[in-house]
C-alpha positions in Angstrom: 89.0 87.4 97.6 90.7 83.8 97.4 93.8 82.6 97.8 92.8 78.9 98.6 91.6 77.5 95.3 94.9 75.3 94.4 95.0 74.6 98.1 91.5 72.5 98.0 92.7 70.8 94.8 96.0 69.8 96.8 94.3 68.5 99.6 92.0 65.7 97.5 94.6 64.5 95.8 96.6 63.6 98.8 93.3 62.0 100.9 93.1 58.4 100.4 95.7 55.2 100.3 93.9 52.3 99.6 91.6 50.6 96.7 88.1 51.3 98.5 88.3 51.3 102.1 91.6 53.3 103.2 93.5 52.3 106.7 92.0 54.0 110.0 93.6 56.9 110.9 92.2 56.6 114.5 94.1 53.0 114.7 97.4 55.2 114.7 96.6 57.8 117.4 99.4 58.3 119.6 97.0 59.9 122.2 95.6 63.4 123.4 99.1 64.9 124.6 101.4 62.9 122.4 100.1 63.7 118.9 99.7 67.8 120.1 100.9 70.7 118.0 101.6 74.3 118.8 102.5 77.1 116.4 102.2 80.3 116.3 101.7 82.6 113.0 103.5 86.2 113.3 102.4 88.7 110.7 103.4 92.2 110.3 101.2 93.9 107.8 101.6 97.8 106.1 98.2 98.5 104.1 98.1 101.7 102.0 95.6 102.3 99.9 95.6 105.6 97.7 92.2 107.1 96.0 93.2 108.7 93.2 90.3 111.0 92.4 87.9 111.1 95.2 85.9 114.0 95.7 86.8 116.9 97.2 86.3 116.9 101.6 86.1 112.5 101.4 89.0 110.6 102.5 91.6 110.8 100.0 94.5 107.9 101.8 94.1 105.1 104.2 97.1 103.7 105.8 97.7 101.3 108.1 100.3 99.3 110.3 100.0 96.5 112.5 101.4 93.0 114.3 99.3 89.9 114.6 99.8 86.5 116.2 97.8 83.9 115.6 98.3 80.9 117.7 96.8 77.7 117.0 97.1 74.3 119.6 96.0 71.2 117.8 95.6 68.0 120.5 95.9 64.5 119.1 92.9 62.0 119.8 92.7 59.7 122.4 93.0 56.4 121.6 90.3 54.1 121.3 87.2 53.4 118.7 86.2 57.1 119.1 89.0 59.6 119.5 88.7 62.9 121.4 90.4 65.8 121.1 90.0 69.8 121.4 91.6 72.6 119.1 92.2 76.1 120.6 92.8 79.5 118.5 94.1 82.3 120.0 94.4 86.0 118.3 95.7 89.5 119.0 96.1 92.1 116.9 98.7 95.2 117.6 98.3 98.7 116.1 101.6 99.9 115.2 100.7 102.9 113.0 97.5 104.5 112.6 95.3 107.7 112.7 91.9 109.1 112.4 92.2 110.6 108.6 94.3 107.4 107.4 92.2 104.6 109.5 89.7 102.1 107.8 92.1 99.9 106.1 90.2 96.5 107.7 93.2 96.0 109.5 91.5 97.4 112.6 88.1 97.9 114.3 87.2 101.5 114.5 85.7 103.4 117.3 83.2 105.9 117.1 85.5 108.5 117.3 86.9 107.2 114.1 90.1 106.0 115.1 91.5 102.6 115.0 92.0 100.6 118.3 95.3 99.9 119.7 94.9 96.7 120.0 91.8 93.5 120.0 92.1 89.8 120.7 89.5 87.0 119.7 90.2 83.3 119.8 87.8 80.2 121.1 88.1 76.4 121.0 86.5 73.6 119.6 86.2 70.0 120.6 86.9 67.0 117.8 85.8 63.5 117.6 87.3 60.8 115.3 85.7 57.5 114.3 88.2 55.6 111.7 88.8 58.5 109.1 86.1 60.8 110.0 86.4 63.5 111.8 83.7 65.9 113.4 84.6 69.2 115.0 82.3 71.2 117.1 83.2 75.0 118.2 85.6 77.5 116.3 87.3 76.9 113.2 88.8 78.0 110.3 86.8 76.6 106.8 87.9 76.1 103.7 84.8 74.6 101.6 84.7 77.0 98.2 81.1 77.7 99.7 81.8 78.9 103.3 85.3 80.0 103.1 86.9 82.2 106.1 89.3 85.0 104.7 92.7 85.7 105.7 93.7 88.3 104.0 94.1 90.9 106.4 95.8 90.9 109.6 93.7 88.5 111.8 91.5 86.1 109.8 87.9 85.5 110.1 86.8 83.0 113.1 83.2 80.8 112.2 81.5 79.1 115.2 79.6 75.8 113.9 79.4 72.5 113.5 81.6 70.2 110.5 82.3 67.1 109.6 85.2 65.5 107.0 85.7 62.0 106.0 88.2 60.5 104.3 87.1 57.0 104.3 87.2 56.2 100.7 90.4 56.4 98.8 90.4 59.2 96.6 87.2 60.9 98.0 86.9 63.8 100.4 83.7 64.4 101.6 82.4 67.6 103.9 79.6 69.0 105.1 78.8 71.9 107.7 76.5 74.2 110.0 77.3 77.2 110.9 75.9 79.8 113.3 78.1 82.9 113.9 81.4 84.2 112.5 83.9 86.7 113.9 85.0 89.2 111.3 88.7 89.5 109.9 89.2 93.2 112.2 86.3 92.8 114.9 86.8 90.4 117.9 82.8 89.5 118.6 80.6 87.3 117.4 78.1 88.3 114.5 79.9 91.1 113.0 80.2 89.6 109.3 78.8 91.2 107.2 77.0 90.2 103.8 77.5 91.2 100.6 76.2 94.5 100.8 78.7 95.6 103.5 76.1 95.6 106.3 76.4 94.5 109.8 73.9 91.8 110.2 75.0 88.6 111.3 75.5 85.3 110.0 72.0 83.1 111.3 72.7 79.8 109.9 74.9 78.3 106.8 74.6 74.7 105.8 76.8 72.9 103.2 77.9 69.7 102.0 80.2 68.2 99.2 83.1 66.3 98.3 85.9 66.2 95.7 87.4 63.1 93.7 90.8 62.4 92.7 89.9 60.4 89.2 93.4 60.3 88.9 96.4 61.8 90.0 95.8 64.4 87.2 92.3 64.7 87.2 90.3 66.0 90.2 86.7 67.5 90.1 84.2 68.6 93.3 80.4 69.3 93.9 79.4 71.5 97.0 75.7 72.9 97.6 75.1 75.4 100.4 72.6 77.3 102.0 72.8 80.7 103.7 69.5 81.3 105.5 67.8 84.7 104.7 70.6 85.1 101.5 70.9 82.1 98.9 71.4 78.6 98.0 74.6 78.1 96.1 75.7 74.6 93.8 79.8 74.6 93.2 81.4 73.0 90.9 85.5 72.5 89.9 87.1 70.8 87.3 90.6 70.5 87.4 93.7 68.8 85.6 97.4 68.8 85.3 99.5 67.0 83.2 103.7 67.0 83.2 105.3 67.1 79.9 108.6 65.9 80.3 110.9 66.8 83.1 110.5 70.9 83.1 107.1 71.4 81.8 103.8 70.9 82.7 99.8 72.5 81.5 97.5 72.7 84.1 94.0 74.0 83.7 91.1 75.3 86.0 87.1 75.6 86.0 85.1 77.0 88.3 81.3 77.7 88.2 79.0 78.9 91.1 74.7 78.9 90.2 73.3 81.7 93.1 70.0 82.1 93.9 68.3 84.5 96.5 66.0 83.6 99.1 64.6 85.1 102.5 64.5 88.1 104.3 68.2 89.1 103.6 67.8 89.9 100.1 64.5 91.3 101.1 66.1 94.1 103.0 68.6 94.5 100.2 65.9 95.0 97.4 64.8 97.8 99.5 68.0 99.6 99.1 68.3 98.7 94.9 70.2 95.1 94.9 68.8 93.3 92.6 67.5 90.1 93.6 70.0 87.3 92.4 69.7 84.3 89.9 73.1 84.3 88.3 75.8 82.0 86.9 79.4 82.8 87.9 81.9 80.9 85.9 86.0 80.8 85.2 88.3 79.0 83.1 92.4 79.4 83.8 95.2 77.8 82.0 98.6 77.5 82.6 102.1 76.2 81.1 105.2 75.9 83.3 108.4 75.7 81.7 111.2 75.4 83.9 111.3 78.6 85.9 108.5 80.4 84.0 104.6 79.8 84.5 102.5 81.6 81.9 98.6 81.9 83.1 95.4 83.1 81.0 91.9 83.3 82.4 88.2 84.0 81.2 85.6 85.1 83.6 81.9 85.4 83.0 78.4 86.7 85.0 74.9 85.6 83.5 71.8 86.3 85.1 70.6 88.9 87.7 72.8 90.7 90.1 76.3 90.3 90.9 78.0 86.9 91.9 77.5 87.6 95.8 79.4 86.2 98.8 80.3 87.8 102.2 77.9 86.7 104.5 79.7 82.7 104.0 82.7 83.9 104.2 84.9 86.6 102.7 87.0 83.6 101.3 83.8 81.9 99.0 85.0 82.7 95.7 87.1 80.6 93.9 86.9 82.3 90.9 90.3 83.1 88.3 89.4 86.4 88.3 89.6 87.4 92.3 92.4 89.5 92.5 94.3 92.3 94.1 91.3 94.8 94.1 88.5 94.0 92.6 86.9 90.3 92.4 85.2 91.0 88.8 81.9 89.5 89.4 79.1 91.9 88.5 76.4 91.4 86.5 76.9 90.8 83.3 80.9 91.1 83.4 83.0 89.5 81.7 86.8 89.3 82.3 90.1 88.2 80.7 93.6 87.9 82.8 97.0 87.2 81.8 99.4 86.3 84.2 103.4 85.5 84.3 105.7 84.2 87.3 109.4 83.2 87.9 110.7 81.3 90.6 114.3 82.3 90.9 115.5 78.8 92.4 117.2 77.5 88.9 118.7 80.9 89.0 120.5 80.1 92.1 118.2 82.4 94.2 115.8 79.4 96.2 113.0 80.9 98.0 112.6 84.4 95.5 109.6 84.7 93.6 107.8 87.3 91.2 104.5 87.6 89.7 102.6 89.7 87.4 99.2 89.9 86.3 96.9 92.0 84.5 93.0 91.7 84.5 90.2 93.5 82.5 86.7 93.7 82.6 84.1 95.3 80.8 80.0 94.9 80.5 79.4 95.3 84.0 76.0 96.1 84.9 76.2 98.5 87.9 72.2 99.8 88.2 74.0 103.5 86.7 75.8 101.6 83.4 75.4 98.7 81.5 78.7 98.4 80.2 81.2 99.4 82.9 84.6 98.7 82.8 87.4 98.3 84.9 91.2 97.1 85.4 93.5 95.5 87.9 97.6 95.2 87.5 99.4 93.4 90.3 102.7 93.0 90.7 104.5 91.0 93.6 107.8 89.9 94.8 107.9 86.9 97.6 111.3 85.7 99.6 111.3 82.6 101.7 114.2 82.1 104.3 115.2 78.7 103.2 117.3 77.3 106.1 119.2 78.9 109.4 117.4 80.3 112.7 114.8 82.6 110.0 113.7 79.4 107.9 110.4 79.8 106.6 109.9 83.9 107.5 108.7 85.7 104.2 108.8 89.0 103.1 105.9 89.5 100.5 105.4 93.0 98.8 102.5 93.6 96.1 101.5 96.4 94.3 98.3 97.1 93.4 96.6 99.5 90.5 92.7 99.8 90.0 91.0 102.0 87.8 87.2 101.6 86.6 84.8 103.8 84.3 82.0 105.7 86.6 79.3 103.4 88.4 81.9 100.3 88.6 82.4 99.4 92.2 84.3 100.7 95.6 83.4 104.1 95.3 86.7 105.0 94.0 87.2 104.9 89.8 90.9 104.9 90.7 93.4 103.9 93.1 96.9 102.7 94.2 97.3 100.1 97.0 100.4 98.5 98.9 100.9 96.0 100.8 103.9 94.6 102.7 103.7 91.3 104.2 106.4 89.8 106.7 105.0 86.5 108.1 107.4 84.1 110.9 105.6 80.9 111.2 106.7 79.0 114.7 106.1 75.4 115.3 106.8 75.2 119.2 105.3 71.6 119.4 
């Protein structure tokens, strides 16, 4: 589900400095060891999720501890017309607490005893070329595009093996493009176990996309992406996005996503065989917001036309920037439509810098599941965040968010109702 929709936004608006033609980036490289970073990401994660009314003799709790590290070394580029450089990603994950009738969290990979292994490592590098303010990258690496997005919401994040390009050479414009041939799962450590939208096990073949987004103004940025998954779908992505301060302590922002699928190949083939229906849909989203000094108060619309559900998986478990993604459920069947209310504080202007809490509530009704055409379902989340703000701790956060689902029969996960917790604590270590 996504976390990185503001994040994209961020990022155009910071990518250009000039009227057309923005200075070279490559004219500034301070060489292959002298521009290097090294940091390492430490994340301890507790995962309980609790089915509420499972039936009798099926797994009732899953619960889950465990440590990961993710370490990332960035080079710098040589100097020269043509930079070179090389990226290396390196990641373990530590069981901490475990066992067979609480296992299958995702935190883990499983063995066939049904138990969660004590420990698994993946990592890989990739080599990166620059030419002015272009950069292509050739091996691992994490992605970001709305329409092949790696997921990090677990305990190691997922690892794609391709090909991608980003250029910055016009002020204001980002443009990016990919191609994509493998992907290492969030809790597996080889290549080829993601899995597609239907939960199975088949292996990313190839995923092309391309697109940019423009900063209009400092306000105003929108984005265009196409993609296509071989043996799954084409996908079009659009954002529109704007922000606007009023006065010193307030500001409205607002937020619109829409995603056009289509199925194609030998994927949804094998689906149909099963009952997915083949997909044609629209998948669209509109959030607003209004800040007022500490307070933000968010609400959001959600909507699926078309055939089958708004599906994603296979590009990434990351590739839905939609409103309505939350704790649980992403609310994205066919024919659902969703409404979510939000509220956060930061505590800073109460003298408590680095504390926040938020609060959201999301509904969805209409959803048509193959056994119901108007299934319903709810999600409540509420979180509390710290941030060490200075000392030998600065930047280690403790993040705790509680999670409540509950759906009408036929909706989704198996489960009608459950409870989930999760308990981040995350050190972030630049050594370089």
């Amino acid at each position: 589900m996504r976390v990185m929709k503001w994040s994209m936004i961020a990022l155009a608006v910071s990518a250009g400095t000039s009227q057309f033609a923005i200075a070279s980036s490559q004219d500034d490289s301070k060489g292959f060891i002298e521009g290097s970073t090294f940091s390492i990401n430490t994340r301890l994660l507790y995962f309980s999720r609790d089915f509420r009314n499972n039936a009798p003799g099926t797994q009732s709790r899953r619960e889950e501890t465990g440590l990961g590290f993710n370490g990332l070394y960035q080079s710098g580029f040589t100097q020269g017309t043509i930079g070179v450089g090389a990226d290396i990603i390196g990641l373990l994950g530590v069981k901490l607490d475990s066992g067979k009738g609480r296992a299958g969290t995702g935190l883990f990979p499983n063995g066939s005893d049904g138990r969660a292994q004590d420990d698994y490592s993946k990592g890989g590098g990739a080599i990166k070329f620059r030419l002015s303010n272009t950069i292509l990258k050739i091996g691992d690496q994490y992605t970001t595009a709305p329409v092949f997005a790696s997921d990090d919401g677990r305990l190691l994040p997922e690892l794609p093996q391709g090909i991608s390009i980003t250029s910055n050479e016009i002020k204001d414009l980002k443009l990016q493009a990919g191609h994509f041939t493998s992907s290492i799962a969030q809790s597996q450590s080889y290549k080829d176990s993601i899995t597609d939208f239907s939960g199975a096990k088949v292996g990313l073949t190839e995923a092309n996309f391309v697109g940019g987004v423009y900063s209009w103004t400092p306000e105003f940025t929108t984005s265009l992406y196409y993609s296509k998954i071989e043996d799954y779908w084409r996908k079009y992505y659009a954002n529109v996005n704007w922000t606007h301060a009023i006065g010193n302590d307030q500001s409205l922002a607002f937020d619109f996503n829409i995603y056009d699928t289509k199925s194609e190949g030998a994927g949804l083939q094998r689906a149909e065989k099963d009952g997915t229906t083949k997909l044609d849909n629209r998948a669209l989203s509109l959030q607003g917001a209004y800040t007022i000094g500490a307070h933000t108060f968010t609400l959001a619309a959600q909507k699926v036309t078309g055939d089958g559900d708004y599906g994603y998986g296979i590009d990434g478990g990351g590739t839905i920037f939609l409103s309505n993604s939350v704790g649980r459920s992403d609310f994205n069947a066919e024919g659902e439509k969703s409404f979510q209310v939000r509220y956060d504080i930061n505590m800073a202007p109460f003298g408590i810098p680095g504390l926040s809490f938020m609060t959201r509530y999301v509904t969805g009704s209409g959803a048509n599941t193959g056994i119901t055409n108007n299934g319903k379902e709810w999600n409540r989340d509420i979180e509390a965040k710290y941030v060490i703000q200075s000392g030998p701790a600065k930047d280690l956060s403790l993040r705790v968010r509680q999670v409540t689902y509950r759906s009408s029969d036929g909706v989704y996960y198996g489960s009608a109702s459950l409870d989930q917790l999760r308990v981040y604590v995350e050190y972030p270590l630049n050594i370089l």
